[in-house]
VEXGUMAR-158565 format. One record per residue (C-alpha): x, y, z; residue number from 1; chain. Coordinates in pm, 1 decimal. Layout:
+----------+----------+----------+-----+------+
|       px |       py |       pz | pos | unit |
+----------+----------+----------+-----+------+
|        X |        Y |        Z | NUM |    A |
...
+----------+----------+----------+-----+------+
This chain:
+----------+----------+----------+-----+------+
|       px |       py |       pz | pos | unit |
+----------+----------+----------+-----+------+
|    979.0 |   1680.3 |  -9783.7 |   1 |    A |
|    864.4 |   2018.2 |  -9733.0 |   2 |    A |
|    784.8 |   2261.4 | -10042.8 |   3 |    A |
|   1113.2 |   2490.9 |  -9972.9 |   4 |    A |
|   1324.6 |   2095.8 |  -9945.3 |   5 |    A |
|   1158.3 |   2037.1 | -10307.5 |   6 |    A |
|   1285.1 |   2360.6 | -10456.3 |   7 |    A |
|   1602.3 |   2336.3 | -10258.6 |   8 |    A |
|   1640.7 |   1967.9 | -10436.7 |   9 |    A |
|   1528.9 |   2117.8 | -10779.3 |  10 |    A |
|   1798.7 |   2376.7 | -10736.0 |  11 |    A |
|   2077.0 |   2165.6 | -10576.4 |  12 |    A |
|   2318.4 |   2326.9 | -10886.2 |  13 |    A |
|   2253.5 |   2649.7 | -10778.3 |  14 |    A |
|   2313.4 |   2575.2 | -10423.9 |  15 |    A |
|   2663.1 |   2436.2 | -10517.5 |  16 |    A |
|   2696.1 |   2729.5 | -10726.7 |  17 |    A |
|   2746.2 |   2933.1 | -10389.0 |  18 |    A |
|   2995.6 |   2657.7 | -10260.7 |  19 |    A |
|   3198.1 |   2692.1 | -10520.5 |  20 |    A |
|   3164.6 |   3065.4 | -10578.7 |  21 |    A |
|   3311.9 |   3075.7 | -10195.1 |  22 |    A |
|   3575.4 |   2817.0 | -10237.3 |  23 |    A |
|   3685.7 |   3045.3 | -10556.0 |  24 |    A |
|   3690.0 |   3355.0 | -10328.4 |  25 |    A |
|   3815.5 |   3280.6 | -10038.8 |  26 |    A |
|   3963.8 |   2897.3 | -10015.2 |  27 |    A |
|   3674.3 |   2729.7 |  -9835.8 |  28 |    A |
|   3299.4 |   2678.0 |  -9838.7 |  29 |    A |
|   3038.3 |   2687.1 |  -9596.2 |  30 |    A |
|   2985.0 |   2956.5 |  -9436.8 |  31 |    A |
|   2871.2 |   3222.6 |  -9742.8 |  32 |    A |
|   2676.9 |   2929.0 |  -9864.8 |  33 |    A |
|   2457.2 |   2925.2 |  -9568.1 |  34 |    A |
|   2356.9 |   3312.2 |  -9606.9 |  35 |    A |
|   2316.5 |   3244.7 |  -9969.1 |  36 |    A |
|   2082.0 |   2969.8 |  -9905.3 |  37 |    A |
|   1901.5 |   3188.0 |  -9631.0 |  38 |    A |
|   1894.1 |   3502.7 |  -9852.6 |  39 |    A |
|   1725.3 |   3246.7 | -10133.3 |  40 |    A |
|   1473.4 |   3119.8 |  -9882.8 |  41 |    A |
|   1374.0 |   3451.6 |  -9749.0 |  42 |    A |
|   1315.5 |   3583.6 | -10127.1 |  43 |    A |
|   1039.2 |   3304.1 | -10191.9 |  44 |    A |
|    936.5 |   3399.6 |  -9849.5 |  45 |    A |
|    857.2 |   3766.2 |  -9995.2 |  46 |    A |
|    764.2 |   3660.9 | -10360.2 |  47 |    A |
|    461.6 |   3475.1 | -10174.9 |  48 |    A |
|    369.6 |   3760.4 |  -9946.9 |  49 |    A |
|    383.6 |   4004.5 | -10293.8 |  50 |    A |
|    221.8 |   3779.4 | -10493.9 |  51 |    A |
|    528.6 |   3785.6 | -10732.5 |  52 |    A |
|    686.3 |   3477.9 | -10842.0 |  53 |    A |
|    857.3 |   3308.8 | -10582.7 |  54 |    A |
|   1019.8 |   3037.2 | -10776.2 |  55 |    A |
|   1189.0 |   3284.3 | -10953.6 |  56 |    A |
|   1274.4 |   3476.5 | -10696.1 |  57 |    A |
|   1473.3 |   3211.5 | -10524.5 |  58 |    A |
|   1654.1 |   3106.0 | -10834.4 |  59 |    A |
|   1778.0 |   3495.8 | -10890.2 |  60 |    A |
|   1891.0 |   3512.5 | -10532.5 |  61 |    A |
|   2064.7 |   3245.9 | -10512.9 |  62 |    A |
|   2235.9 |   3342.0 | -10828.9 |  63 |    A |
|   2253.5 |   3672.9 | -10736.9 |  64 |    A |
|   2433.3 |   3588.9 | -10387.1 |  65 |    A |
|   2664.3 |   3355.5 | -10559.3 |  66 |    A |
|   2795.8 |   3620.6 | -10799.6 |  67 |    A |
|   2837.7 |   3912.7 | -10532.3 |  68 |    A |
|   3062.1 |   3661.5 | -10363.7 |  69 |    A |
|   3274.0 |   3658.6 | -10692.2 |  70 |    A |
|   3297.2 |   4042.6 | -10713.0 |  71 |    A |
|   3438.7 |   4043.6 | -10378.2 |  72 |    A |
|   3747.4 |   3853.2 | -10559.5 |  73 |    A |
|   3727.6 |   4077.7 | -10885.6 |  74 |    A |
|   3563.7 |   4400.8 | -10795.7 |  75 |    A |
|   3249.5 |   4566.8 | -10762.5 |  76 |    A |
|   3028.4 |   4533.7 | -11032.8 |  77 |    A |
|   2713.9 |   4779.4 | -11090.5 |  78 |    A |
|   2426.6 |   4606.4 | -11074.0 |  79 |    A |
|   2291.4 |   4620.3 | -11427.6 |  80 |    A |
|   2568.1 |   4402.3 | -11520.9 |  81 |    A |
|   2490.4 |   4188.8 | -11272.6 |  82 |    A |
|   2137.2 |   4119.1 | -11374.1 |  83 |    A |
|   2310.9 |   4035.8 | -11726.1 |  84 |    A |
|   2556.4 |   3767.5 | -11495.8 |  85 |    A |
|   2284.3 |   3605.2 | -11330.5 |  86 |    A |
|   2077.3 |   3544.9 | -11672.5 |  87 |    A |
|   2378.9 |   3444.7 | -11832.2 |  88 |    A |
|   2510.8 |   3192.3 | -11576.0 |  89 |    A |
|   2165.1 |   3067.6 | -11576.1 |  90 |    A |
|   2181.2 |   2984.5 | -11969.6 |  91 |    A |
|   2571.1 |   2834.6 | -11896.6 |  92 |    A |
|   2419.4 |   2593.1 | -11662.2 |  93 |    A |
|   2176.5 |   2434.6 | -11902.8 |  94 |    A |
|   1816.1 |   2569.0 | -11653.2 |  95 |    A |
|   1537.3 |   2635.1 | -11922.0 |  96 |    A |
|   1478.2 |   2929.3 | -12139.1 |  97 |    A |
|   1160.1 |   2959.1 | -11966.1 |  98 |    A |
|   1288.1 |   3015.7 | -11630.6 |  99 |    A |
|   1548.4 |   3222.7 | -11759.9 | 100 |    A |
|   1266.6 |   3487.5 | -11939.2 | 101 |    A |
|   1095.1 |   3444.2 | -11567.5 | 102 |    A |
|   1395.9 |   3550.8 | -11375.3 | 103 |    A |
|   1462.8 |   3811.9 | -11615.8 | 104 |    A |
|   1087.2 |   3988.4 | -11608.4 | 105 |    A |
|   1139.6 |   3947.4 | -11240.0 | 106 |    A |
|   1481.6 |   4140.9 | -11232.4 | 107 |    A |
|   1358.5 |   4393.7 | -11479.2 | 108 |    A |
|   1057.3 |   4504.9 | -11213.0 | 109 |    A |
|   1149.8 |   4705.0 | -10978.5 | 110 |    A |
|    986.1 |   4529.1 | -10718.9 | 111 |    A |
|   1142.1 |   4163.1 | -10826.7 | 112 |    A |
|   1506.9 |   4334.1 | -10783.2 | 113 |    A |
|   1415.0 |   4555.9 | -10458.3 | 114 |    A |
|   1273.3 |   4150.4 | -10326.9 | 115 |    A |
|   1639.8 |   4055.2 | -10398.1 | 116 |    A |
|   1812.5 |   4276.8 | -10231.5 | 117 |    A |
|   1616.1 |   4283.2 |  -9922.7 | 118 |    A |
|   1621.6 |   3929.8 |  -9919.3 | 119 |    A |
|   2007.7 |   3936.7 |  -9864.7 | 120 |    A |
|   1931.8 |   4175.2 |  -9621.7 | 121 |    A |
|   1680.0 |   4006.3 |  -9382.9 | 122 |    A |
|   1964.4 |   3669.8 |  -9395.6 | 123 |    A |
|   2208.9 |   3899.0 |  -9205.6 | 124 |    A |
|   1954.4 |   3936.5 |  -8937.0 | 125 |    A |
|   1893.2 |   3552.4 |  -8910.4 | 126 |    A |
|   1986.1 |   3406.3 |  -8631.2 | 127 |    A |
|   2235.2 |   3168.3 |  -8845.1 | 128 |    A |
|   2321.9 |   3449.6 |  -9027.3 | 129 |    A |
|   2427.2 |   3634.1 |  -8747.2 | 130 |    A |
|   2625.4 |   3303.4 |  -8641.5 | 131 |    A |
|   2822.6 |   3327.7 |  -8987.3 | 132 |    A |
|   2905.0 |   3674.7 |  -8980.4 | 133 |    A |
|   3079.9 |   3598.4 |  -8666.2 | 134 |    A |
|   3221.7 |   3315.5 |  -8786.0 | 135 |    A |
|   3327.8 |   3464.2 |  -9075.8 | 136 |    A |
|   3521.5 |   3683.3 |  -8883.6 | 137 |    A |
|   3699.0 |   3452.9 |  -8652.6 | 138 |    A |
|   3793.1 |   3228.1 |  -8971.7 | 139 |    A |
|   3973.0 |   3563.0 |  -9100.1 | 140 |    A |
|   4170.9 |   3579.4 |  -8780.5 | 141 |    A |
|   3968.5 |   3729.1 |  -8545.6 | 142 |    A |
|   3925.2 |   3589.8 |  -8166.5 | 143 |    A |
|   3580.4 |   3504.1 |  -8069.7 | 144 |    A |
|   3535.6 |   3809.9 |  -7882.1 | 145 |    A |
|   3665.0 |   4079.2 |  -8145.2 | 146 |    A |
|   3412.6 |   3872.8 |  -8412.8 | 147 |    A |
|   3110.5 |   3890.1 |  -8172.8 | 148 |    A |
|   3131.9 |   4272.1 |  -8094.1 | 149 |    A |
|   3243.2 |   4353.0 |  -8466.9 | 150 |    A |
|   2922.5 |   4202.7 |  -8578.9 | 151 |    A |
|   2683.6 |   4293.7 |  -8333.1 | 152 |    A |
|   2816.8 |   4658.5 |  -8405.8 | 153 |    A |
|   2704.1 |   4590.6 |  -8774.4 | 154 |    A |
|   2377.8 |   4411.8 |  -8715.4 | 155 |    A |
|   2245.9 |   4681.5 |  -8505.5 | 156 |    A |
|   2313.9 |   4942.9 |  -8702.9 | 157 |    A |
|   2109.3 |   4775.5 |  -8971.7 | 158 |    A |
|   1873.9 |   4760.8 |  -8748.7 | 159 |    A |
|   1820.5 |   5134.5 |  -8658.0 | 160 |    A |
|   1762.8 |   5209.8 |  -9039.2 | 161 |    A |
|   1511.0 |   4936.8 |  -9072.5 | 162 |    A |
|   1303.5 |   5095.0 |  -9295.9 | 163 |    A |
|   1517.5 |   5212.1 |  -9542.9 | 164 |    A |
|   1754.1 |   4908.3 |  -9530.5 | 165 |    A |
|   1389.9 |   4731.3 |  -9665.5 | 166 |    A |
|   1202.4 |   4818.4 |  -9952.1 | 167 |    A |
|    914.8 |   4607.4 |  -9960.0 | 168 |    A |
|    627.3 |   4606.8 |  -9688.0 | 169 |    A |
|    631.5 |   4235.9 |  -9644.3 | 170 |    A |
|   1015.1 |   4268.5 |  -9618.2 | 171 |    A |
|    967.1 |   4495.9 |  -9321.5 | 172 |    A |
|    730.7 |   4253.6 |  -9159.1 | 173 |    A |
|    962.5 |   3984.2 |  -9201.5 | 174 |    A |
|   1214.9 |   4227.1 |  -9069.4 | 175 |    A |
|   1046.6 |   4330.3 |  -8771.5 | 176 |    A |
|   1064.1 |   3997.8 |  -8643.9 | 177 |    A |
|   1413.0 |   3913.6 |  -8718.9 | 178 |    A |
|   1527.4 |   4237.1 |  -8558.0 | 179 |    A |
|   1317.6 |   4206.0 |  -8206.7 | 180 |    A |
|   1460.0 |   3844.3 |  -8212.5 | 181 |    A |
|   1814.2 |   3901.5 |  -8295.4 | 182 |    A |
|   1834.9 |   4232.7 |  -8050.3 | 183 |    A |
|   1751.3 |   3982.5 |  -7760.7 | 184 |    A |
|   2039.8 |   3759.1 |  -7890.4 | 185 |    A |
|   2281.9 |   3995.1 |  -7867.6 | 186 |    A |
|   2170.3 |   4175.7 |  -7558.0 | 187 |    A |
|   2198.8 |   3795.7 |  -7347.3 | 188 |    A |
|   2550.4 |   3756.7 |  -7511.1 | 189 |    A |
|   2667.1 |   4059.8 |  -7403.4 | 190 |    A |
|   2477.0 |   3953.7 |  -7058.5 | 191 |    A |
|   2683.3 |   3664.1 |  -7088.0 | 192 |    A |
|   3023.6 |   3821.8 |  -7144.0 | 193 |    A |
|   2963.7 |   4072.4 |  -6841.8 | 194 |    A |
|   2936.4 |   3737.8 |  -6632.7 | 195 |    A |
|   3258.8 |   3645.8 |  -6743.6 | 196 |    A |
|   3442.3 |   3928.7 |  -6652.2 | 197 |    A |
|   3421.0 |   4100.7 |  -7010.5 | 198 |    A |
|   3263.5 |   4422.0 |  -6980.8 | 199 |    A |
|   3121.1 |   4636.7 |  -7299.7 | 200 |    A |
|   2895.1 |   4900.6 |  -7396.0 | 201 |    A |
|   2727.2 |   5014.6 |  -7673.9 | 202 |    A |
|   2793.6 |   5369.2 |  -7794.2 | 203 |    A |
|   2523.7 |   5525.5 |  -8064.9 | 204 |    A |
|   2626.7 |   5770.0 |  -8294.6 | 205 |    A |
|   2411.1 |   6078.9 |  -8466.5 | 206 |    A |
|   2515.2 |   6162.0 |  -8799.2 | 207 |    A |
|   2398.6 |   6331.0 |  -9090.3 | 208 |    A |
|   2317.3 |   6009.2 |  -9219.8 | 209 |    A |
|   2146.5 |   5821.0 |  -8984.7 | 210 |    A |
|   2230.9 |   5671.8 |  -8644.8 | 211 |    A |
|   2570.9 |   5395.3 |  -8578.1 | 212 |    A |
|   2600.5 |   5211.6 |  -8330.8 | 213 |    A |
|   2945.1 |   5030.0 |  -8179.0 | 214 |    A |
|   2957.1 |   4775.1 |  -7889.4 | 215 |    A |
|   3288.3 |   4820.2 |  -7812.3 | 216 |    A |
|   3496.5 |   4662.3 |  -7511.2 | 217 |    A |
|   3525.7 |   4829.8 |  -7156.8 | 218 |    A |
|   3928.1 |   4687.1 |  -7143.1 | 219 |    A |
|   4142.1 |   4428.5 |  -7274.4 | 220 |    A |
|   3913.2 |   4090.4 |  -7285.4 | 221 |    A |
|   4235.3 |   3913.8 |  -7221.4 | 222 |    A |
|   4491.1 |   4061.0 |  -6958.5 | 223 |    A |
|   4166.9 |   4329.6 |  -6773.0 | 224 |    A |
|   4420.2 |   4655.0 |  -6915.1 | 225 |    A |
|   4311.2 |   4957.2 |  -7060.9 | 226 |    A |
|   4258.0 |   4969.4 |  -7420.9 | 227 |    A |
|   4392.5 |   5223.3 |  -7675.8 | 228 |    A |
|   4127.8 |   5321.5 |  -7936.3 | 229 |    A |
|   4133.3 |   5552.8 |  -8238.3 | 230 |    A |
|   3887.0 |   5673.5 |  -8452.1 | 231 |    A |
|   3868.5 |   5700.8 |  -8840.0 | 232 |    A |
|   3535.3 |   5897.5 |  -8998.7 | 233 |    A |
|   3457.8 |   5781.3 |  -9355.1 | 234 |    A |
|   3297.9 |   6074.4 |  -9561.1 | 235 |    A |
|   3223.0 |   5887.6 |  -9835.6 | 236 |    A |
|   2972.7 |   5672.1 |  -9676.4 | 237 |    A |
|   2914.1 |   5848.8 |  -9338.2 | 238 |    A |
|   3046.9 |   5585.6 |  -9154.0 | 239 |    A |
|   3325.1 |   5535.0 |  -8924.2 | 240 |    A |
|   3589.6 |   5288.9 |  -8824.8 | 241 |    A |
|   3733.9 |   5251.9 |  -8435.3 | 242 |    A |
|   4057.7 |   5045.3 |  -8369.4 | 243 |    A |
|   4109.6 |   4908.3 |  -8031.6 | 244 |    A |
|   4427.0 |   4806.8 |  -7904.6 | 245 |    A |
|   4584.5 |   4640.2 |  -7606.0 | 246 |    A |
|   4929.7 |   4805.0 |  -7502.8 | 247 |    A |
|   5029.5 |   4542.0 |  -7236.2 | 248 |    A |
|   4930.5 |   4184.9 |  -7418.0 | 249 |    A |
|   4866.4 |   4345.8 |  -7791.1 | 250 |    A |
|   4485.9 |   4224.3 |  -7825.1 | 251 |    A |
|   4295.2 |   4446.4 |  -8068.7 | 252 |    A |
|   4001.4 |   4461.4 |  -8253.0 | 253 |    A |
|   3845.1 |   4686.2 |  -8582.5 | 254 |    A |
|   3501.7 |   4775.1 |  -8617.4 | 255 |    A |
|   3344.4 |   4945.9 |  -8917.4 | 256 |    A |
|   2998.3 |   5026.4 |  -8918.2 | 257 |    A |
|   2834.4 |   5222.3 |  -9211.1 | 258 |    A |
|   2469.4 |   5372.5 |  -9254.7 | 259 |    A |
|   2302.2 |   5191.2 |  -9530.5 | 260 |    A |
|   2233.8 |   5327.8 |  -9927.2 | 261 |    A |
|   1975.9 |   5652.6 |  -9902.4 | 262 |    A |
|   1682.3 |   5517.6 |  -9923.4 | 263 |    A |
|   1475.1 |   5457.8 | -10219.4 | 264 |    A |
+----------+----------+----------+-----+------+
């Protein structure tokens, strides 16, 4: 078994954790539970390559991913409290004291909690979880079409702000290769959806606050019609939202795409 298997093994609780944090937002499990395991994996991925400690690091994420799942059933919560969730569900499920006063030194850092967060990060531009985002989206109703362009809209936005949607410089690394590799994905399924008759394009955005990009549909994937679309700005964030709609068979699609955090 490989070392990543071992931990995986040691940490099976945690792994369910996300499982069940899923089933208790949103009626199933699977599919967050694979980004949460990816976002876990990546983290000891960058605690080796900062020389911080790894083990910890995956234990936090995993945590970590498990309770942003929960706020998404309960509300946002800042992430000061959420540092106190993590340690305390940590303590709840029997893990040492010692690992606990580990995770904690690591979240107090600023480098152990910037690891965290980019590790979450870098899982979106996995290939598998790319996969889940789209599959996320078809399991909330969307057809295979709307869920592809929806999340290649939001993937490649993430990827024009790079370096300030990473804060580490191993992150980046990591994330340079993700991004050249998941780019290529999406350009040969877009390839492949021009050979079936489904034409799109991608339309890039300047803003104040960075660059968005949309890969929105030429017509009506469906019936070949033209498409009714509308456009909502967000100032809050700086993003925007377009709305695409089919007037002859009633397809439509949503797409938000939003710059990332300012940087820090």
């Amino acid at each position: 078994m490989s070392e990543t298997g071992r931990l995986l093994d040691r940490y099976y609780r945690l792994v369910e954790a996300l499982s069940g944090a899923e089933e208790q937002t949103w009626g199933r499990r699977g599919i967050f539970s694979v980004h949460g395991v990816l976002a876990g994996l990546y983290a000891y991925s960058i605690g080796l390559l900062e020389g911080l400690d790894a083990e910890a690091l995956l234990v936090a994420t995993l945590v970590n991913e498990a309770a942003k799942a929960i706020e998404r059933g309960v509300g946002d919560v800042c992430p000061r409290r959420r540092r106190g969730l993590v340690l305390e569900a940590l303590r709840g499920a029997g893990f040492p004291e010692e690992l606990v006063k580990r995770v904690e030194e690591l979240l107090s850092s600023d480098r152990g909690a910037r690891a965290v967060v980019d590790a979450g990060s870098l899982a979106k531009l996995s290939l598998p979880g790319f996969l889940a985002l789209v599959a996320a989206r078809v399991e909330r109703g969307r057809d295979v079409v709307a869920g592809l362009l929806e999340a290649a809209s939001r993937e490649l936005t993430a990827i024009s702000h790079m370096d300030c949607l990473l804060g580490l410089e191993s992150s980046r690394r990591l994330g340079a290769g993700l991004a050249k590799s998941l780019t290529r994905l999406i350009d040969e399924a877009l390839e492949e959806l021009h050979g079936l008759g489904i034409g799109t394009r991608i339309d890039k955005r300047r803003t104040a606050r960075g660059e968005l990009v949309v890969v929105e549909p030429l017509a009506c994937p469906f019936c070949g019609h033209s498409l009714e679309a509308e456009e909502h700005t967000n100032p809050g964030c700086g993003g925007l939202t377009r709305k695409y709609r089919c007037p002859r068979c009633g397809w439509h699609m949503s797409v938000t795409v939003c710059p990332p955090p300012p940087c820090r």
